[in-house]
SERO-4910 file (N, C-alpha, C, O; in steps of 0.05 Angstrom, whole numbers):
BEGIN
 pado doro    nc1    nc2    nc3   cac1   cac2   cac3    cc1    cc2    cc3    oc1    oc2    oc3
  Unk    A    -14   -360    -26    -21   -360      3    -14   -333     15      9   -324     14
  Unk    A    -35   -319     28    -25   -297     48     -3   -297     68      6   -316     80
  Unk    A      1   -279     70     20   -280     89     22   -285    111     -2   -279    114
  Unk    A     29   -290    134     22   -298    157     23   -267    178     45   -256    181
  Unk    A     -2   -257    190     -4   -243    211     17   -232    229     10   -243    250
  Unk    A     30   -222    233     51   -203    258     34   -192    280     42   -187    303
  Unk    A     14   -189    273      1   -176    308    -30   -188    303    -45   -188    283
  Unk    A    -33   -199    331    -61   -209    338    -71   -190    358    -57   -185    377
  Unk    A    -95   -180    356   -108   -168    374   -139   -164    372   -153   -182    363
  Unk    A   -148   -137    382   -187   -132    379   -183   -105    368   -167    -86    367
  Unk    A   -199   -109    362   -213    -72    347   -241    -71    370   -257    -89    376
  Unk    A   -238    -50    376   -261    -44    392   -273    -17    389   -260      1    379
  Unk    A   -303    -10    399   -317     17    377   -336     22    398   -358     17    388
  Unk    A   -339     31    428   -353     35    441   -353      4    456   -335     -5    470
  Unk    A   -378    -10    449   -382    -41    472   -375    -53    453   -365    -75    460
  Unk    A   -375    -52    433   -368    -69    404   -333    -77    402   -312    -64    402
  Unk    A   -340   -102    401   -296   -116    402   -307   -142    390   -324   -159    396
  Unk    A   -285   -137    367   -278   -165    347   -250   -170    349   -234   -152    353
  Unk    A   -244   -191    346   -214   -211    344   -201   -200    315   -215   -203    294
  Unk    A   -180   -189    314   -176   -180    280   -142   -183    285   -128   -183    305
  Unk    A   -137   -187    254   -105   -190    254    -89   -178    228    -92   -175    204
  Unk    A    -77   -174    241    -50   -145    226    -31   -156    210    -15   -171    220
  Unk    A    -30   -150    185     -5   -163    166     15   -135    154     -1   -120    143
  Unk    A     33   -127    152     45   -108    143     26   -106    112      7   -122    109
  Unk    A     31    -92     94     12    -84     73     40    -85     51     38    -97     29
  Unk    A     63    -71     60     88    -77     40    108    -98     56    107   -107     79
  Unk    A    126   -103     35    142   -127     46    174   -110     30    176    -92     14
  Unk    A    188   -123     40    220   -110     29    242   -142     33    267   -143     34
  Unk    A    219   -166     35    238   -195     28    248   -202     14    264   -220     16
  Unk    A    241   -191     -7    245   -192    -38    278   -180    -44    297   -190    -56
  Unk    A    275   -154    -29    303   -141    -38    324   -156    -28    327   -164     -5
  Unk    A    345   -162    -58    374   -166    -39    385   -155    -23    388   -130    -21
  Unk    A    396   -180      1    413   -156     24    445   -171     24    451   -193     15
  Unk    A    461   -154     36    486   -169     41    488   -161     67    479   -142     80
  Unk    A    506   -189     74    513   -195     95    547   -183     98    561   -196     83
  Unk    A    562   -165    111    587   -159    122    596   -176    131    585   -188    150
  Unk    A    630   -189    117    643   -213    116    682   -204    116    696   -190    101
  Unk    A    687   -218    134    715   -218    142    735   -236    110    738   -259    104
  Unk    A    746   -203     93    748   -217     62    773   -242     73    777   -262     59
  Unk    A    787   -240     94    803   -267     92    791   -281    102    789   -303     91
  Unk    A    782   -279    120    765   -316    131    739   -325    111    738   -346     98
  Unk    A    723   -308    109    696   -304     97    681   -310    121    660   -319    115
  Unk    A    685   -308    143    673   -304    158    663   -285    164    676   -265    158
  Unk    A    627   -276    183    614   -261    176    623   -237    200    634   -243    222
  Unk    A    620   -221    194    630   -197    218    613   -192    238    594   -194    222
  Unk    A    603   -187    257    586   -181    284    593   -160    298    615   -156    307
  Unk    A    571   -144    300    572   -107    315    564   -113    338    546   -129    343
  Unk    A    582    -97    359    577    -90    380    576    -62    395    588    -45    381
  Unk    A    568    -55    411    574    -29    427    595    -21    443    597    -30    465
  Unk    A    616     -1    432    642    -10    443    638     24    472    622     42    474
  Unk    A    649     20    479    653     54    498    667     69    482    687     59    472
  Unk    A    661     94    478    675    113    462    694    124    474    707    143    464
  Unk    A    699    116    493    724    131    519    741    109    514    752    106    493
  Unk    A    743     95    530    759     65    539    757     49    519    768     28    524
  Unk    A    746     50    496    747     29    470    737      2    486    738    -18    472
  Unk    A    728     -3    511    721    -30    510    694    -40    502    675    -24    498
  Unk    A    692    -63    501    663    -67    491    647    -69    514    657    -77    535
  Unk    A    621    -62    513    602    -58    532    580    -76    537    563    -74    519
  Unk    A    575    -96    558    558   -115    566    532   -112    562    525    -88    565
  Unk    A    515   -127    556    487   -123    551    475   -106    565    461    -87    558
  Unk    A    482   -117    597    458   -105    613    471    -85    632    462    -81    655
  Unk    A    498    -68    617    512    -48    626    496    -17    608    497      7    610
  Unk    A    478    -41    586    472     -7    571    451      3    573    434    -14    580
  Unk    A    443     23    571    420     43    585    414     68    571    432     85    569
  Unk    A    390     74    561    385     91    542    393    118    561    393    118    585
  Unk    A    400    138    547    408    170    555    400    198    545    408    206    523
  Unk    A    386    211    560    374    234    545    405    255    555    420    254    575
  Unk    A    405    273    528    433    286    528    417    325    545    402    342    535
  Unk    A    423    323    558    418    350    576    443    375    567    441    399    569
  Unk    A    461    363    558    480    382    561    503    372    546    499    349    537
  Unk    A    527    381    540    551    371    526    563    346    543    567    350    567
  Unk    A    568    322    534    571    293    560    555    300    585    563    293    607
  Unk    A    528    316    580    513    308    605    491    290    604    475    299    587
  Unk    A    480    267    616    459    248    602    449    243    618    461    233    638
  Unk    A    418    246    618    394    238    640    383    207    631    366    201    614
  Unk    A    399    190    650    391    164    646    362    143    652    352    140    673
  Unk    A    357    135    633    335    121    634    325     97    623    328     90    599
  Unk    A    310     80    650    318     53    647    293     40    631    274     53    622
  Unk    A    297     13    630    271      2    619    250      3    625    234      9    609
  Unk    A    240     -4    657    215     -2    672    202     31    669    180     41    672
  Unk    A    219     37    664    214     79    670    200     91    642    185    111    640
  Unk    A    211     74    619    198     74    597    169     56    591    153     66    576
  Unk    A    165     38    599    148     21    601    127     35    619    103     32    615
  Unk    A    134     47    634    118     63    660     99     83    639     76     85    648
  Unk    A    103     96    618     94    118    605     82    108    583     71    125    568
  Unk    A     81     89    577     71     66    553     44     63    562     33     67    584
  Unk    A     34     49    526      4     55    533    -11     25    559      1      7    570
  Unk    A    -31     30    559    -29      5    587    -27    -22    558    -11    -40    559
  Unk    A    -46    -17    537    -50    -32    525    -44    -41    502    -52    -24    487
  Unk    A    -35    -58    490    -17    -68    469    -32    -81    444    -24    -81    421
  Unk    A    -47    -88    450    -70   -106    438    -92    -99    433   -104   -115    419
  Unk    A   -106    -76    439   -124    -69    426   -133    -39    415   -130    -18    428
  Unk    A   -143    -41    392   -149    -18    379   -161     -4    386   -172      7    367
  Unk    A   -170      9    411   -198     25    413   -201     56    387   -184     73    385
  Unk    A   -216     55    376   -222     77    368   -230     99    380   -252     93    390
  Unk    A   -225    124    387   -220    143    403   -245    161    393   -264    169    407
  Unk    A   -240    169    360   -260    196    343   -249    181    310   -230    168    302
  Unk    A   -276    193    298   -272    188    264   -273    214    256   -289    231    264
  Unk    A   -254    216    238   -247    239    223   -259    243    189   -253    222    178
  Unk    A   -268    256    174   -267    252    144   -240    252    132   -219    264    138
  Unk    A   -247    228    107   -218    217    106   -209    236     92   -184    235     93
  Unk    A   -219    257     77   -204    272     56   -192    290     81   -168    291     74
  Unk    A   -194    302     99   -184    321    124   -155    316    124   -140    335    126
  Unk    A   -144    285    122   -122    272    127   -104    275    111    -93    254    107
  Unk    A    -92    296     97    -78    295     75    -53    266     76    -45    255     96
  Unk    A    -46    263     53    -19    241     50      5    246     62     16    225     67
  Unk    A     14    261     67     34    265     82     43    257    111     65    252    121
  Unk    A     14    256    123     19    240    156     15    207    149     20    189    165
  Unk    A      9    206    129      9    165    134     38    154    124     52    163    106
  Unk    A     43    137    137     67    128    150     67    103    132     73    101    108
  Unk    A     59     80    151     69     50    138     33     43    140     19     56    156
  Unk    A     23     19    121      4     14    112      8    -14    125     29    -26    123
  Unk    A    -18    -26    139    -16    -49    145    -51    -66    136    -69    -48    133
  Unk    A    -60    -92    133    -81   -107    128    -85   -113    161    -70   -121    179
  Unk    A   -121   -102    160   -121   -112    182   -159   -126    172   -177   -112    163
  Unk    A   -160   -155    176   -177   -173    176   -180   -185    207   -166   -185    227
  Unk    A   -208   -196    200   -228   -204    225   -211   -235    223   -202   -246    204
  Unk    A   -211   -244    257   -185   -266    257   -206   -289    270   -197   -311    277
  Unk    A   -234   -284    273   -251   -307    287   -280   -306    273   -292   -285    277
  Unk    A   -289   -318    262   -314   -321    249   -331   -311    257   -342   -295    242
  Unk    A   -341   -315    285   -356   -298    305   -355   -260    306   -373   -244    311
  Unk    A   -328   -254    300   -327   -225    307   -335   -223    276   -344   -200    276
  Unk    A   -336   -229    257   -335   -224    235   -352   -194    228   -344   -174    217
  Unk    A   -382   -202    242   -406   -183    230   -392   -161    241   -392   -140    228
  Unk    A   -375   -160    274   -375   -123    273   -353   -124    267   -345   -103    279
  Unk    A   -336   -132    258   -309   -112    234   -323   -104    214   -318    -81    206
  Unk    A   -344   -120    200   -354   -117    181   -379    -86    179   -382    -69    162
  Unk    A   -388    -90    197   -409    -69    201   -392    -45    211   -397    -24    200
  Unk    A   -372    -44    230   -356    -22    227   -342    -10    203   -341     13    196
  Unk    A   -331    -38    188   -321    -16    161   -346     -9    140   -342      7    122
  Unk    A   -364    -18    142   -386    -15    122   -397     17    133   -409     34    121
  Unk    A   -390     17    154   -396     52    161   -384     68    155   -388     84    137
  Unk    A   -361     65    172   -335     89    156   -342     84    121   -347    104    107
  Unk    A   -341     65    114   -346     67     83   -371     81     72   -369     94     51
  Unk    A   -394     81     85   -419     96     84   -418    122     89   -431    134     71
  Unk    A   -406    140    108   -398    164    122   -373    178    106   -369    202    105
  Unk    A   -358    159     94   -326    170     83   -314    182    105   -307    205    106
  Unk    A   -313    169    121   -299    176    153   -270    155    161   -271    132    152
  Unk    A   -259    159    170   -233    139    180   -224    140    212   -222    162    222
  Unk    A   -221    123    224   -214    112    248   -198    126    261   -184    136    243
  Unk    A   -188    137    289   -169    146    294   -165    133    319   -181    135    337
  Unk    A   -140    119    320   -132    110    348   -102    103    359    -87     99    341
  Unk    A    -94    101    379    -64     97    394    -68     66    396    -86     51    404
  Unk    A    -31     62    379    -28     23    386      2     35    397     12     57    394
  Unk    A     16      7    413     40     13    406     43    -14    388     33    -36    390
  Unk    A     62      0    369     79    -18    350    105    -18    336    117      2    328
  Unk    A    110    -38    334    148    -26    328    159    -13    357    175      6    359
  Unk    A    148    -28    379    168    -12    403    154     17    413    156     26    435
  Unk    A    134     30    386    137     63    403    102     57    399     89     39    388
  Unk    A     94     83    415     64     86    415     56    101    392     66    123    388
  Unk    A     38     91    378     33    105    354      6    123    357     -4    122    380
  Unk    A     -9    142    334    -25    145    338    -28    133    299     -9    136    284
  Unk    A    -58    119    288    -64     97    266    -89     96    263   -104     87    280
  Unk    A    -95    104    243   -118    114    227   -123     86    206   -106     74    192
  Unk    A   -150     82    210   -170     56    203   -184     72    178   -196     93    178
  Unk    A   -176     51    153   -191     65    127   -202     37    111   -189     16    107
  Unk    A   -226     41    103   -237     15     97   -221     15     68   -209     33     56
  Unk    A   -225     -9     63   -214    -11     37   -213    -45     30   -195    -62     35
  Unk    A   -251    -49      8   -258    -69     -7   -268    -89     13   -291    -84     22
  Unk    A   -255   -110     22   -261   -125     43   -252   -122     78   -263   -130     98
  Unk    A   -226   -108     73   -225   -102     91   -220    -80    101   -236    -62     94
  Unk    A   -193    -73    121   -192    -45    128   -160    -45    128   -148    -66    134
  Unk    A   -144    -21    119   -128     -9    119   -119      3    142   -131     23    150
  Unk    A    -98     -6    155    -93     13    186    -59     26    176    -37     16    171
  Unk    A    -68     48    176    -39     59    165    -23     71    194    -40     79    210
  Unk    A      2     74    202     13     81    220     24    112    215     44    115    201
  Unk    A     10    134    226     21    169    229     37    174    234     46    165    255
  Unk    A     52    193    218     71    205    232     65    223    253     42    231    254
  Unk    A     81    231    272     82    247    295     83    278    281     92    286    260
  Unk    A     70    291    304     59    319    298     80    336    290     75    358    280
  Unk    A    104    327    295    130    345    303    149    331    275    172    338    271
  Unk    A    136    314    260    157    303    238    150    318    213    166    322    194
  Unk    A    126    324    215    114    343    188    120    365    178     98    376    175
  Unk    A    135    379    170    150    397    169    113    430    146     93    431    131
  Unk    A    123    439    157     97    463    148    108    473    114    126    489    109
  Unk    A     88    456     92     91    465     61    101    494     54    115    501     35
  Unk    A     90    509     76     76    542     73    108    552     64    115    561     42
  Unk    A    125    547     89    147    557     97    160    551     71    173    571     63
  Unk    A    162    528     53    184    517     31    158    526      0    163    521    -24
  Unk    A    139    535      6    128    552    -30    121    572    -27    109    584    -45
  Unk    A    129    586      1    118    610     -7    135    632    -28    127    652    -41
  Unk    A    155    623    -26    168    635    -57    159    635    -78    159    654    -93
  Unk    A    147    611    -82    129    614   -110    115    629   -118     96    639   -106
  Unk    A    128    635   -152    103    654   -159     80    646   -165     80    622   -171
  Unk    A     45    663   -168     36    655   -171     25    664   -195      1    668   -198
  Unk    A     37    667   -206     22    689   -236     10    672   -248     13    648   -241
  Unk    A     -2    677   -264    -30    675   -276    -14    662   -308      4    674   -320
  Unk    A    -24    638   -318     -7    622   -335    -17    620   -357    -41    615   -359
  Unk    A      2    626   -385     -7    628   -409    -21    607   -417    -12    585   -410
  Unk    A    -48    610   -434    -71    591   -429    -55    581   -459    -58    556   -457
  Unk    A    -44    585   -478    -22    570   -504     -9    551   -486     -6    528   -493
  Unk    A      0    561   -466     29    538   -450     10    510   -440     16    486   -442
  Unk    A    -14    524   -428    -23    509   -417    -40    487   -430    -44    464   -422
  Unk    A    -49    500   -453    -65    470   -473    -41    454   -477    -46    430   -475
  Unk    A    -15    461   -483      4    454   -490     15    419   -464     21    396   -470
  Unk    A     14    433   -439     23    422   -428     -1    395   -420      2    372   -414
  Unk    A    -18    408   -424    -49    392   -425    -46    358   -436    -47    336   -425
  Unk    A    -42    370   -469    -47    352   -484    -24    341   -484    -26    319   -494
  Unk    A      9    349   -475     29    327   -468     16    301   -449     18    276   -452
  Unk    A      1    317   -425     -5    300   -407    -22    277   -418    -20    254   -410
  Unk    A    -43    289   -442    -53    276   -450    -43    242   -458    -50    220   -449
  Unk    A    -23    248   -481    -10    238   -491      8    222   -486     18    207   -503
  Unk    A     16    222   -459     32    214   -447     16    189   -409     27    178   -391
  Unk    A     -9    193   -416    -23    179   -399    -27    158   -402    -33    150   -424
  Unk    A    -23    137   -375    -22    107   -378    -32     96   -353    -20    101   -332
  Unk    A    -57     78   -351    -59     63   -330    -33     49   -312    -15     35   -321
  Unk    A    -37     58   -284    -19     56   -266    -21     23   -269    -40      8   -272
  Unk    A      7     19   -267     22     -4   -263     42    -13   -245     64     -2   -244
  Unk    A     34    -33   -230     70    -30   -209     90    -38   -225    109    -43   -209
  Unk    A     97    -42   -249    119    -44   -259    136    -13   -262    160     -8   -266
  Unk    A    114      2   -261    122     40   -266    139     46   -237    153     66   -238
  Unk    A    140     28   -208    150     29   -193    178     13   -184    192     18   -165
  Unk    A    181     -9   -206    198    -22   -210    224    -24   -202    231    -18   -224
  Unk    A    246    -27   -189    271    -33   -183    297    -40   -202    309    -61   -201
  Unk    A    304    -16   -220    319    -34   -238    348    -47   -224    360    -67   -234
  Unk    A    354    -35   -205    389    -42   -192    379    -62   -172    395    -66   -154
  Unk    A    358    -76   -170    352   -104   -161    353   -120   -185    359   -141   -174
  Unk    A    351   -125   -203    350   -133   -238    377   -137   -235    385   -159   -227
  Unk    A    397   -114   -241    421   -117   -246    438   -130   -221    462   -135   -223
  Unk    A    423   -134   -198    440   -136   -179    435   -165   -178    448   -179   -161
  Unk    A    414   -179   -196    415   -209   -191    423   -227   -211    426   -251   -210
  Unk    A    427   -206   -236    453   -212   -263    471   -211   -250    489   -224   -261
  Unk    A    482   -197   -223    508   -189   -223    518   -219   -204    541   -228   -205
  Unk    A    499   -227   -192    501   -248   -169    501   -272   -183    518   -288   -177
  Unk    A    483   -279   -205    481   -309   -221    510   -309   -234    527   -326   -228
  Unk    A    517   -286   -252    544   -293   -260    566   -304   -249    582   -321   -258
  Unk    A    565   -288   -222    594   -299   -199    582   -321   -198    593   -341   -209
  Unk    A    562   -324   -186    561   -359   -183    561   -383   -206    557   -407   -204
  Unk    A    566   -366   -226    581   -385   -250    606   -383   -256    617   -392   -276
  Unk    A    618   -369   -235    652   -361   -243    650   -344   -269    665   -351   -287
  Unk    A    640   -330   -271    632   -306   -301    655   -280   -275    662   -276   -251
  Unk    A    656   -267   -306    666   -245   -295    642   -223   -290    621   -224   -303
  Unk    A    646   -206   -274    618   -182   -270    618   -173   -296    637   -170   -312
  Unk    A    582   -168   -301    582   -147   -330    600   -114   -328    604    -97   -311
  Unk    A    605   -118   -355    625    -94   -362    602    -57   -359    585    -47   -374
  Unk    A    616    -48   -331    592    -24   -327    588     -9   -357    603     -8   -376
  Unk    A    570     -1   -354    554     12   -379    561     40   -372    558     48   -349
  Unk    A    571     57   -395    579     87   -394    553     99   -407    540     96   -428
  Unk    A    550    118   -379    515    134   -386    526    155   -415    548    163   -422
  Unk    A    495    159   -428    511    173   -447    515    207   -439    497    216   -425
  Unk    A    529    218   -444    534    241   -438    511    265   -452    504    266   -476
  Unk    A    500    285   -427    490    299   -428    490    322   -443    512    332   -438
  Unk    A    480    336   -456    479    364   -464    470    383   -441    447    385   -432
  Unk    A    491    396   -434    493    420   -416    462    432   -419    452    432   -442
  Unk    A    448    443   -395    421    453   -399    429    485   -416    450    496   -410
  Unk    A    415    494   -431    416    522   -442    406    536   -421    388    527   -407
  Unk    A    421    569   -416    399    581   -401    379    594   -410    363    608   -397
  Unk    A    380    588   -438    356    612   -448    332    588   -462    342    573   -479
  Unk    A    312    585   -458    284    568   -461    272    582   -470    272    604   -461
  Unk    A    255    577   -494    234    583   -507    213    554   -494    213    532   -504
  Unk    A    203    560   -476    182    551   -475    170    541   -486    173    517   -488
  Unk    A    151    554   -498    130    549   -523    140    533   -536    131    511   -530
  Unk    A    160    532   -556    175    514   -569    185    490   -561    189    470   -575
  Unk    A    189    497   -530    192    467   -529    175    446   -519    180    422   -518
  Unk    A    151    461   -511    129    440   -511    123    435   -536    110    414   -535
  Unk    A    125    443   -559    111    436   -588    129    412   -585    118    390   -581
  Unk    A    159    414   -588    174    399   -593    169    360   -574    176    339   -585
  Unk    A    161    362   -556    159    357   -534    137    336   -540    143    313   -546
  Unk    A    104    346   -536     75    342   -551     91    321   -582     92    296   -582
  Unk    A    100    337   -602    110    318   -619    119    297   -615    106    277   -621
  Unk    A    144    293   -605    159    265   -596    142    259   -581    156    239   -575
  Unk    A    120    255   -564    104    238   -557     83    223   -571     75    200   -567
  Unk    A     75    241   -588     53    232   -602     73    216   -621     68    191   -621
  Unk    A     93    224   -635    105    202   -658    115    176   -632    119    154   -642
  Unk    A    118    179   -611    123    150   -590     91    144   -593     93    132   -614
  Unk    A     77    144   -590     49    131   -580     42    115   -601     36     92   -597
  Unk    A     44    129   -633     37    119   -649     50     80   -658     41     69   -678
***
């Protein structure tokens, strides 16, 4: 069974508006969490906001977000005043401009969400909208708010439906240029490079999400069944110890070496 929807709203494309609905695309329910527990009562512990001056604790509707101007100087600001600058609209997608999707490099997409047609009737234009962008190789560009802030979320078709991934902000992207331009760029021995070729070769495997796998969720639910059999925790495992890196590399040699132990693994 799918999952159940988090945001109901319209996609809209000029006069064109269909009913469509939003499911996150990843989930993190799966992962164990712990809960913070008082070890003599076992009772669970509860956070509050205390005053950093006066240590007392601070009332709900005593607290108030603060922009810091200066050393303890803070330009206060309330809920309505934030809400005031918010988008008018919450609920629907307008599409603004389509971009080509390759323009978009990976680095600005954020969180991935499913977004499907939520009324039978709107069906044909979600449908005929993504059958374009899919025709064009173009993607959506538009402002939601979600999660609290205003986003800007780019519409990418994908099979039946569409992909709405959430952007990062212009100011979170940090510029590649600045962190390679050290790199050299010399011109690479074409020996190293068949070399490194045919490791890759060799070493290639249809993507699997198991290759993404969690192993300290594994161990962390051996570690949980045991206690709850009154077992003692497994005995930690000592990693085996490393050989110090050399500083002197033969290269060459060690891709031969390298290419070999893969090919005798594959076999």
């Amino acid at each position: 069974m799918a999952p159940r929807s988090f945001w109901k709203g319209y996609l809209k494309l000029s006069l064109v508006t269909c009913p469509v609905a939003m499911t996150p695309a990843v989930s993190e329910n799966e992962k164990i969490r712990f809960h913070t527990l008082n070890r003599e009562t076992r009772n669970r512990v509860v956070s509050q906001y205390v005053d950093s001056v006066t240590g007392k604790a601070v009332k709900e509707d005593d607290e108030v977000k603060g922009y810091e101007r200066g050393e303890g100087d803070y330009v206060l600001i309330e809920d309505d005043e934030l809400e005031s600058v918010a988008l008018e609209s919450t609920r629907t997608i307008d599409i603004d401009v389509f971009a080509p999707r390759d323009s978009i490099e990976w680095i600005w997409l954020d969180q991935p969400h499913y977004l499907t047609p939520d009324d039978p009737v709107g069906e044909e234009a979600f449908c005929v909208i993504r059958d374009a962008m899919e025709a064009t190789k173009t993607v959506g560009i538009s402002r939601l708010v979600m999660y609290r802030r205003e986003r800007a979320v780019m519409l990418e078709p994908r099979d039946k439906g569409i992909v709405l991934w959430t952007l990062r902000y212009g100011d979170e992207v940090r510029d590649a240029a600045a962190y390679f331009e050290t790199v050299k760029a010399d011109k690479i021995d074409p020996s190293l490079m068949s070399l490194v070729l045919q490791l890759i070769d060799e070493q290639k495997k249809p993507w699997t999400p198991s290759m993404a796998s969690d192993p300290v969720q594994d161990r962390l639910h051996d570690l949980i069944a045991a206690k709850k059999k009154g077992r003692k925790r497994p005995a930690k495992s000592k990693p085996e110890a490393e050989a110090p890196p050399s500083n002197v590399i033969n290269i060459l040699d060690a891709l031969k070496k390298s290419v070999a132990a893969a090919s005798k693994a594959k076999r």
